[in-house]
C-alpha positions as CSV (number, residue, x, y, z in Angstrom):
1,X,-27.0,0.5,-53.1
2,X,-26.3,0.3,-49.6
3,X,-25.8,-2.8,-47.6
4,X,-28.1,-4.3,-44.7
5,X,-27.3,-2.2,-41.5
6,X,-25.4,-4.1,-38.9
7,X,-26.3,-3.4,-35.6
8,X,-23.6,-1.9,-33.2
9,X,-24.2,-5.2,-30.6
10,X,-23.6,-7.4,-33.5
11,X,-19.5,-8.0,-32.4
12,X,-17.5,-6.8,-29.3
13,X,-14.5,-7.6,-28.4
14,X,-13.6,-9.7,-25.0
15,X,-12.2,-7.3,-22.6
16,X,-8.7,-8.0,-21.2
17,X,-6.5,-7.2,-18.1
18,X,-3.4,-6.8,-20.7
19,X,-5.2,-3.6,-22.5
20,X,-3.1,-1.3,-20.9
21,X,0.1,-3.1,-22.4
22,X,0.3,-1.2,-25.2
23,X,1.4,1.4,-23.1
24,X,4.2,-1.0,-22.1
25,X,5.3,-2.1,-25.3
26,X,6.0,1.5,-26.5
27,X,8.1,2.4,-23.9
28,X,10.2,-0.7,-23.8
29,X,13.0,0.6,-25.4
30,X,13.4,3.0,-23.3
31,X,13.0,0.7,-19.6
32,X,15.3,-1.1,-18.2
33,X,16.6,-4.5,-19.3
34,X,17.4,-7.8,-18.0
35,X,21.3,-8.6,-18.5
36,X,21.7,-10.9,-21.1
37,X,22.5,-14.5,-18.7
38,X,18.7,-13.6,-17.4
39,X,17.0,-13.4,-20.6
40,X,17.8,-16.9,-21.1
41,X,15.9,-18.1,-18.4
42,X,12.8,-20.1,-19.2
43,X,9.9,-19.1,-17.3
44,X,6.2,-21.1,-17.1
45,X,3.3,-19.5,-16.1
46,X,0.5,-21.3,-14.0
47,X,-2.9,-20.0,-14.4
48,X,-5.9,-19.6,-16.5
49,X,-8.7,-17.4,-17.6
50,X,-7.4,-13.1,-17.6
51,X,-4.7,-13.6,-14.9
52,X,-2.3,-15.7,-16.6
53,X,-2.0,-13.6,-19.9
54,X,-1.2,-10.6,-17.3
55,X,2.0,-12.6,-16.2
56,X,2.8,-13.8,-20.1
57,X,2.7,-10.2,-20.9
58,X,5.1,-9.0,-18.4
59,X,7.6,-12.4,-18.9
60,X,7.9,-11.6,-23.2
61,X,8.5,-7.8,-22.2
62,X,11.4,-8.6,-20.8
63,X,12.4,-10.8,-23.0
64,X,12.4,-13.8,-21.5
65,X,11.5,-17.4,-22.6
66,X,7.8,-17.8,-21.7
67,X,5.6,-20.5,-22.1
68,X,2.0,-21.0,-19.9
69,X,0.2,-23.9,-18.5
70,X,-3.6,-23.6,-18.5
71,X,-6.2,-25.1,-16.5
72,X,-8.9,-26.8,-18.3
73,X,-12.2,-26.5,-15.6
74,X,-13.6,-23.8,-17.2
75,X,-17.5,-24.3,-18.4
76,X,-19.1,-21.2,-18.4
77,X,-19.8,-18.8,-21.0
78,X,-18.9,-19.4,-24.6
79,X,-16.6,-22.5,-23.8
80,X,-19.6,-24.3,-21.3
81,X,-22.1,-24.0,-24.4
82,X,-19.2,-26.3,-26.5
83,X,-18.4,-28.4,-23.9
84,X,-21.7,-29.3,-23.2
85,X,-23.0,-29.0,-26.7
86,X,-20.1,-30.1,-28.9
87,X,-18.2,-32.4,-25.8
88,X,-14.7,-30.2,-27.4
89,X,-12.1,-29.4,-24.9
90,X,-12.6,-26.1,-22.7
91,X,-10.8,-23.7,-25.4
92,X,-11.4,-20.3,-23.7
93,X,-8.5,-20.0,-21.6
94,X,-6.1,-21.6,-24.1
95,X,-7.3,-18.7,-26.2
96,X,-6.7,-16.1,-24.3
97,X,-3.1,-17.2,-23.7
98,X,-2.4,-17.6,-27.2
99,X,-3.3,-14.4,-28.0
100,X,-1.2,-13.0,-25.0
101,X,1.8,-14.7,-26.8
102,X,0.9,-13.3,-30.6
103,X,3.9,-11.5,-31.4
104,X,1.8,-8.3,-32.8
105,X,-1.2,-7.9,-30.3
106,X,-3.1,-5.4,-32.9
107,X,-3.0,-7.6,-36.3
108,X,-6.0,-8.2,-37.2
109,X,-6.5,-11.9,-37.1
110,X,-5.1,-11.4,-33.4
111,X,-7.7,-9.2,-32.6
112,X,-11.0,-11.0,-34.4
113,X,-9.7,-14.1,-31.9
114,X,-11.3,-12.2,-29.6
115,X,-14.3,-11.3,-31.2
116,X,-17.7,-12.2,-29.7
117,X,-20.9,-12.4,-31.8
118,X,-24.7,-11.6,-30.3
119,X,-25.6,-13.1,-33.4
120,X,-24.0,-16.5,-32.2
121,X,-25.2,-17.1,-29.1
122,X,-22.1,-14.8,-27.6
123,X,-20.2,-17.5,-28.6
124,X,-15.9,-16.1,-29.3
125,X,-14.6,-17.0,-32.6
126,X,-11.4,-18.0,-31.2
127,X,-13.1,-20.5,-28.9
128,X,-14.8,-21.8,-32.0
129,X,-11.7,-21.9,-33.9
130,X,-10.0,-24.3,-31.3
131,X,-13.2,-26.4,-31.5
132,X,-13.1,-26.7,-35.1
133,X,-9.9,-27.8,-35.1
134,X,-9.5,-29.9,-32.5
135,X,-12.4,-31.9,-34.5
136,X,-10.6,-31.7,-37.8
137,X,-7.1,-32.8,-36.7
138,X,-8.4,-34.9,-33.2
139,X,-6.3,-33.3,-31.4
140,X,-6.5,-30.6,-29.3
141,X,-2.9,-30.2,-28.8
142,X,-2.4,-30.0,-33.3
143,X,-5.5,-27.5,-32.7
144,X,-3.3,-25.5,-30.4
145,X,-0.1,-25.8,-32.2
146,X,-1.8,-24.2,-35.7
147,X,-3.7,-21.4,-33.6
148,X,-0.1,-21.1,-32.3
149,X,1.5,-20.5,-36.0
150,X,-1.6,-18.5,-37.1
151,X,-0.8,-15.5,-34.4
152,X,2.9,-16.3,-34.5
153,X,3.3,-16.6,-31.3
154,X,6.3,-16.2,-28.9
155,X,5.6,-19.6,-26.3
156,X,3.7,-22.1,-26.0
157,X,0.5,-22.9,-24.5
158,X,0.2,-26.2,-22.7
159,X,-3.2,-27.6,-21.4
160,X,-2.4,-29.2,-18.0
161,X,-4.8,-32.0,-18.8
162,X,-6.5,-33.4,-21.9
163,X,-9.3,-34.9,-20.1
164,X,-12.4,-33.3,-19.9
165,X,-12.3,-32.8,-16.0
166,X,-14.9,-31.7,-13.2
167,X,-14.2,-28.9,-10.4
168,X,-15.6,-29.3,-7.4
169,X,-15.5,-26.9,-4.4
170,X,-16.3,-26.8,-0.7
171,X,-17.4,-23.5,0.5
172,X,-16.3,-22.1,4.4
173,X,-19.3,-22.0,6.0
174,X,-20.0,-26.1,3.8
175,X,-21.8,-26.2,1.2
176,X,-20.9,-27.9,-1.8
177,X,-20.8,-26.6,-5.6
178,X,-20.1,-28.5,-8.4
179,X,-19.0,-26.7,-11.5
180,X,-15.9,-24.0,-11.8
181,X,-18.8,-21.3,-13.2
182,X,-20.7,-22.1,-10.2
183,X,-17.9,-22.1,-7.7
184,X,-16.5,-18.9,-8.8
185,X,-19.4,-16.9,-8.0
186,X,-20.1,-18.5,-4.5
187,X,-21.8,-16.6,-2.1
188,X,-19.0,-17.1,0.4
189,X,-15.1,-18.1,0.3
190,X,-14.1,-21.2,-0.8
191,X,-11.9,-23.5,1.7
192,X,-11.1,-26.3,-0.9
193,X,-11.3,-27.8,-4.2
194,X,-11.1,-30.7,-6.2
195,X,-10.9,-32.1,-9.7
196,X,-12.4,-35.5,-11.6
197,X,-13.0,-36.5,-15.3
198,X,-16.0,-37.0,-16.0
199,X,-16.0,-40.7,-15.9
200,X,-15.2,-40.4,-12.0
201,X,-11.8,-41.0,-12.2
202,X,-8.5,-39.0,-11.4
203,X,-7.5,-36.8,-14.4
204,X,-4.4,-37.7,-16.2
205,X,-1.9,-34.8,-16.7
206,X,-0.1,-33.5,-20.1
207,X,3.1,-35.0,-20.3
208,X,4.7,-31.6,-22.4
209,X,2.8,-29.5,-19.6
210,X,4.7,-31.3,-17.0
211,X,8.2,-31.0,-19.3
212,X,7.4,-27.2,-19.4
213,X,7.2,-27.2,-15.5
214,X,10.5,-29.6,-15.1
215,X,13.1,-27.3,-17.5
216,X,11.6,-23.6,-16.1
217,X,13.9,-21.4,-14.4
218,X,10.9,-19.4,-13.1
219,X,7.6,-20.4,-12.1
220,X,5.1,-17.9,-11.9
221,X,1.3,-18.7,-10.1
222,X,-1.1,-16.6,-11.4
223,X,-2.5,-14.1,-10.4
224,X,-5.8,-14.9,-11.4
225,X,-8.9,-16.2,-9.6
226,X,-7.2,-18.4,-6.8
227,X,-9.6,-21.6,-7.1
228,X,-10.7,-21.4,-10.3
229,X,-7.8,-20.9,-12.5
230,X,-4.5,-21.7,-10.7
231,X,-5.6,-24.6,-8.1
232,X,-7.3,-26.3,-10.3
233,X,-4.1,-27.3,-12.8
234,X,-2.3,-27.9,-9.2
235,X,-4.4,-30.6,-8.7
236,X,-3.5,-32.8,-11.9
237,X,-1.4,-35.4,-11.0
238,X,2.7,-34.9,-11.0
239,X,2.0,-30.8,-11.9
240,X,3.4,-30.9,-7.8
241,X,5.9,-33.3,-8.4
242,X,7.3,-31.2,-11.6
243,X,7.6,-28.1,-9.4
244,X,9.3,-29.5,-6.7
245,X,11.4,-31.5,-9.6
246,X,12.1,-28.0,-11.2
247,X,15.1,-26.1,-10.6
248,X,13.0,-22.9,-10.9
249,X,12.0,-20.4,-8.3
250,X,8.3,-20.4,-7.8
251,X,6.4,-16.5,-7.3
252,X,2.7,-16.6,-6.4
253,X,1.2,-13.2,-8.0
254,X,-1.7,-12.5,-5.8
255,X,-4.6,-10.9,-6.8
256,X,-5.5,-7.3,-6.1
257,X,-8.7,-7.6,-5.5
258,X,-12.2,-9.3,-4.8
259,X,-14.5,-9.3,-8.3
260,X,-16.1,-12.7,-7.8
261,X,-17.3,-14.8,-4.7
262,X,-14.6,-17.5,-4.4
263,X,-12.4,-15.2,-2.6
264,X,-14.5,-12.7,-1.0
265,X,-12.7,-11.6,2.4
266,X,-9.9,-13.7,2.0
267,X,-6.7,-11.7,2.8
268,X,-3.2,-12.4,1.3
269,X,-2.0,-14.3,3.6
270,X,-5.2,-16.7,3.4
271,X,-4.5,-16.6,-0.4
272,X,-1.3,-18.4,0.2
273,X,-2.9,-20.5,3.0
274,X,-5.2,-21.8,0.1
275,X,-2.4,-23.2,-2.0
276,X,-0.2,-24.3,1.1
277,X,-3.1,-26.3,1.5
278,X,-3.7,-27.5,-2.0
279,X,0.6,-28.8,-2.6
280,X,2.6,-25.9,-2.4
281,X,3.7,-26.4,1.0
282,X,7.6,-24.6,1.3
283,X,7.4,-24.8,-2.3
284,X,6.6,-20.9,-2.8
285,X,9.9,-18.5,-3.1
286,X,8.4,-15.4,-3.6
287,X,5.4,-14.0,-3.1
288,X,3.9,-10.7,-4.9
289,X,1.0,-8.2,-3.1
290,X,-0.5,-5.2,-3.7
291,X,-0.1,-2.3,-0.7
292,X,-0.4,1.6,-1.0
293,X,1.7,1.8,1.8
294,X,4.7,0.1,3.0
295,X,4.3,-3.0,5.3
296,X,6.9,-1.9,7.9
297,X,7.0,-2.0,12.1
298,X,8.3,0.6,14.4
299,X,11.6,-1.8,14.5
300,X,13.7,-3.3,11.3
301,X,12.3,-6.5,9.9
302,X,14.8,-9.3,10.1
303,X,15.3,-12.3,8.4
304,X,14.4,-13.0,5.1
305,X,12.6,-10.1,4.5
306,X,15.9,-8.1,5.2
307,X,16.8,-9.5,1.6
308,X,14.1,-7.3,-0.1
309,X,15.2,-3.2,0.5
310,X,16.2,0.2,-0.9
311,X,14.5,0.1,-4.1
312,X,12.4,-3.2,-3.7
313,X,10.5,-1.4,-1.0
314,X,9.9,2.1,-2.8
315,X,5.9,2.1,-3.4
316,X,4.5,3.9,-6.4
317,X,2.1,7.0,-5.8
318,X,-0.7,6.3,-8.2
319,X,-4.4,6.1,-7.1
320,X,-6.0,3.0,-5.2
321,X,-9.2,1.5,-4.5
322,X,-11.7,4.3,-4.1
323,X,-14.9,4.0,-1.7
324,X,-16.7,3.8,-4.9
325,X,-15.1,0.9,-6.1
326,X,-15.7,-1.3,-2.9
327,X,-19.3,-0.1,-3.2
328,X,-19.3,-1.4,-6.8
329,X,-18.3,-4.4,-5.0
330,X,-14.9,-4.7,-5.7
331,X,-12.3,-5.3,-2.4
332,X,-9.1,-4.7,-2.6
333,X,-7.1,-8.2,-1.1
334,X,-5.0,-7.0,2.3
335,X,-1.9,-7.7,3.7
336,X,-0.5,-6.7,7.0
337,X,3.1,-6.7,8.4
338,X,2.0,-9.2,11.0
339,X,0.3,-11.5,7.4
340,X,3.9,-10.6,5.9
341,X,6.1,-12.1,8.8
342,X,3.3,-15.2,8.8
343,X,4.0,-16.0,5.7
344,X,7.8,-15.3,5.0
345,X,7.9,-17.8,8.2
346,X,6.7,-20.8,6.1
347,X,9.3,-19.6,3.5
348,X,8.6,-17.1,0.9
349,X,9.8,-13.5,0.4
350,X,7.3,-10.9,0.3
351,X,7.4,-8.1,-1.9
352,X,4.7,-5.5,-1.7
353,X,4.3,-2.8,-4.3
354,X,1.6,-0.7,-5.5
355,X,0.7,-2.6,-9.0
356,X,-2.8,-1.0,-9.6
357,X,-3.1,0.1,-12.9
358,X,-4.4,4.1,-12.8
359,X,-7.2,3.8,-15.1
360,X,-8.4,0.0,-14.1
361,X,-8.3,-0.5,-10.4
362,X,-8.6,-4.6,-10.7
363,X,-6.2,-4.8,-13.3
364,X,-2.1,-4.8,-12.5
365,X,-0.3,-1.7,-13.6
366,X,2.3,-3.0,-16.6
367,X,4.9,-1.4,-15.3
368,X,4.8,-1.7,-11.9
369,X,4.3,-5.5,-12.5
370,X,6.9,-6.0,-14.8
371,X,9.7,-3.4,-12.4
372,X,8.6,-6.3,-9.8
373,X,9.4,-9.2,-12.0
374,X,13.1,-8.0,-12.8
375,X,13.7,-7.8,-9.3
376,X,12.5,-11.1,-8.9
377,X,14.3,-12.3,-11.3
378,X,17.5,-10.6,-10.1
379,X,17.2,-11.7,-6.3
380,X,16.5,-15.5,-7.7
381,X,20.3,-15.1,-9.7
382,X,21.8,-13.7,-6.6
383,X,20.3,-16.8,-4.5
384,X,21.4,-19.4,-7.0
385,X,24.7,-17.7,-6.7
């Protein structure tokens, strides 16, 4: 006799930025390969939400040490219903860097992690696993760790703050939202954000987060929505302080484009405005944007930027932003040479590519990004020599 029929909406799975690295990961014996002093570099990525799994990805492709500080302001969605509901730690972000770290991305426990139910209020079953054991252990950091062993993963996630915290954002033209589900889909750019717990006082930061930060080689912001998921763990107390501690290079991986409000219009340059702004003041080595074309003036760039050539200027061919896109509302993020010089002028390189990925114009192309990281990694070596 045949069972009740389950309807098709019943389960979906969450999609993700780091689809197309399966692509990647079939093809990596055949790329090329860090020399063997680079892969043991330990690298931390800074971020949250789809962005910083992008980064984590490209880090454990080339084989090198990776672990990922999350921020914890998220409270929409599945993990807003359980913090508001069940007063648990955001879990939604956490989860989606543990399963970037799960050493076989299509196991099948690796994949239900990801598994919303319309039956459940759209509620993620890895969220509700990280609930569930944060309030059978009482810890969130034991709930982590087992989540950690279930997917076998290769890092560590670290929460950049066990409170539960507030984000709070002031929008250009001054308004004020309160909420990071609210801010993210302003109306207009952000100019500023903060962070409270919610009994008013100044969140207290996660020691190991902060140890993570310290022993890195590499530090990599983002990319990821700018005020929403990397500012926000900038603005725990001593995650500044363990940067500029660090003897790491720092690389900002901008966004390639505008999906939500917080950003809208903002160019590159702007983008790095925002986290001068927010800390990271001369703190910033490198910095990674998307252009189709190369950023270049009638007469050679000097300077600093005269460390990035041959190869690290080639730009890929593949297809960009189409008009249909931007009328779908999404805007790819620009840079100009005169935005380049700006910036490299406060400190960082530059280094433009074209990362879009083909088939998903807002998502990074694997191998583009990952091409970009070695020869980050490679000019950070030849300036520590």
């Amino acid at each position: 006799m045949a069972g009740p029929k389950r309807s098709a909406e019943a389960f979906r799975v969450d999609p993700a930025a780091t689809a197309a690295f399966s692509a990647l990961r079939s093809a990596l014996p055949n790329l090329r390969k860090l020399d063997e002093d680079d892969k043991a570099l330990k690298a931390v990525v800074i971020g949250g939400g789809t962005g910083a799994p992008v980064s984590i990805r490209t880090l454990l492709s080339l084989g090198v040490q990776t672990s990922a500080v999350v921020a914890m302001a998220d409270d929409g969605g599945s993990t807003g219903v359980l913090r508001e509901e069940a007063d648990v730690t955001p879990p939604g972000d956490i989860r989606k860097c543990l399963v970037a770290f799960a050493k076989d991305p299509a196991d099948p426990l690796v994949r239900a992690l990801k598994y919303r139910f319309a039956v459940a209020r759209d509620h993620a079953l890895g969220n509700l696993l990280l609930a569930a054991l944060e309030d059978a252990t009482g810890s969130f950091p034991e709930a982590i760790a087992i989540c950690e062993k279930l997917v076998d993963a290769q890092g560590h996630v670290y929460p950049s703050t066990l409170d539960h915290v507030i984000l709070s954002a002031q929008t250009q033209d001054g308004r004020i939202l309160d909420g990071q589900a609210v801010a993210c889909h302003s109306k207009t750019a952000l100019a500023k954000v903060w962070l409270s717990a919610e009994d008013g006082r100044a969140p207290c930061p996660f020691e190991p987060a902060l140890a993570a930060i310290r022993e890195a080689d590499l530090i990599v912001l983002g990319p990821g929505s700018l005020f929403t998921s990397i500012i926000p763990n900038l603005l725990i107390p001593g995650v500044v302080d363990a940067i500029r501690a660090s003897r790491g290079r720092v690389l900002f991986v901008c966004a390639l484009a505008d999906v939500q409000g917080e950003t809208w219009g903002l160019t590159a340059r702007e983008h790095f405005e925002a986290l001068a702004a927010h800390g990271m003041e001369g703190l910033i080595d490198y910095m990674l944007v998307h252009s189709k074309v190369p950023l270049r003036a009638e007469s050679p760039a000097t300077g600093s930027f005269a460390a990035i050539s041959g190869a690290d200027l080639e730009h890929a061919s593949t297809s960009d932003f189409t008009d249909d896109q931007l009328i779908k509302g999404v805007r790819p993020i620009s840079i100009s040479y005169a935005d380049m010089l700006a910036i490299q002028s406060r400190g960082p390189i530059v280094i433009s590519r074209n990362l879009v990925d083909a088939e998903q114009p807002t998502w990074h192309s694997p191998f583009a990004l990952r091409d970009a990281f070695q020869n980050v990694i490679k000019l950070s070596r030849a300036r520590r020599s």
